[in-house]
Structure formats: C-alpha cells, structure tokens
C-alpha positions in Angstrom: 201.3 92.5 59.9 202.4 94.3 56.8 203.6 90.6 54.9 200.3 88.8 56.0 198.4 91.6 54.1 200.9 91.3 51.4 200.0 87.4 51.3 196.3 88.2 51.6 196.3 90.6 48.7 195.3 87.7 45.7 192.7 86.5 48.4 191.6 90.2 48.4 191.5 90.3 44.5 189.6 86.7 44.4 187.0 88.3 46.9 186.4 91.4 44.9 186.3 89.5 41.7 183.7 87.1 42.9 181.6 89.7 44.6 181.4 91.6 40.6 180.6 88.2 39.3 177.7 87.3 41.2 176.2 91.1 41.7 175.8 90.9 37.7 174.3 87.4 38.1 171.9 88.8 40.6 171.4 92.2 38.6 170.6 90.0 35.3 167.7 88.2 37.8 166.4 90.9 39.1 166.3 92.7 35.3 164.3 89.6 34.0 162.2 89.7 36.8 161.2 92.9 35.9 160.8 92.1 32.2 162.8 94.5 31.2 165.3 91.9 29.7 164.7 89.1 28.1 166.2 85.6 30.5 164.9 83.0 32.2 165.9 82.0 36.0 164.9 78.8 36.9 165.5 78.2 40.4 166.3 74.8 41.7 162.5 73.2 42.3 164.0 71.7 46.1 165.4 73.2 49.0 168.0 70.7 49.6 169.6 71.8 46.1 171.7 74.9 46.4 171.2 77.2 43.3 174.2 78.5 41.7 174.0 82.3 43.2 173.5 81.0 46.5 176.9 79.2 45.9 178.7 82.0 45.1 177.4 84.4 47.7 178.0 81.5 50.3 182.0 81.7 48.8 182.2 85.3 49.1 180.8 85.5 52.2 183.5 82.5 53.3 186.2 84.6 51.3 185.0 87.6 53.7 185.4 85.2 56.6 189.1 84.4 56.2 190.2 87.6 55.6 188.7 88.8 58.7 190.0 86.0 60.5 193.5 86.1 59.4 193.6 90.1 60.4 192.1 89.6 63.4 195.2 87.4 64.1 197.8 89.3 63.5 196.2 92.3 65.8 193.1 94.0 66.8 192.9 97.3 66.1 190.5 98.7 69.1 187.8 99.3 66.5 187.7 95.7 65.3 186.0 94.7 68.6 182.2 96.0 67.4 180.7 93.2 65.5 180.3 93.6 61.4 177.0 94.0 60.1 
C-alpha cells in the first residue's frame, strides 16, 4: 500500500492546492456579498453554463473521488466501510 500512497502524494498536493484556491474564490464572493469588499460576481445568467467555482469544486470533489477510490483498492481498513459525509 505504502508505494500507491507514495504515487498518490502529488495527487494529494493538487487536491489540497485546489481546495485553497477556490475557498479564497468563494471567501472573496461571500466578502462582496456582504459589501465589505469591493468586487463584482457575476454569475453565469443560464443554468446550462457552469460558473467557474462550480468548476473547481466539481474537480476537487473528482480529485477527492480518486483518492478514495485508489485506497479503497489497495485495502479497506474496517473503518472505511461507513459512508463519507
């Protein structure tokens, strides 16, 4: 298990790395939301047009996925059988 972990790690890094990235996207939304910084958010004006957070939580959440995945293959430790929430 120990060398599929070691070949996970920069998919580990990439996950963390995204996850920063688009918590400060979301914090700078929510700030200007609350006027208490100056931005503008323009979300896209149709549903069928996927706005650019959405994109990048949808990747982390993909990035989450395979890493799961992967260690799910190479054993199941018995408290790995309760679903994540």
């Amino acid at each position: 298990m120990k060398s599929t972990i070691t070949r996970m790690e920069p998919q580990f890094i990439r996950l963390v790395n995204s996850t920063i990235k688009v918590v400060k996207e979301i914090a700078v939304i929510v700030r200007a939301a609350a006027n208490t910084e100056i931005g503008a958010y323009n979300p896209p004006s149709s549903t069928a047009i996927k706005d650019q957070v959405e994109v990048r939580l949808n990747s982390v959440l993909e990035q989450c996925s395979n890493i799961i995945t992967a260690l799910k293959k190479e054993g199941q430790p018995a408290d790995w059988t309760e679903p994540f929430v």
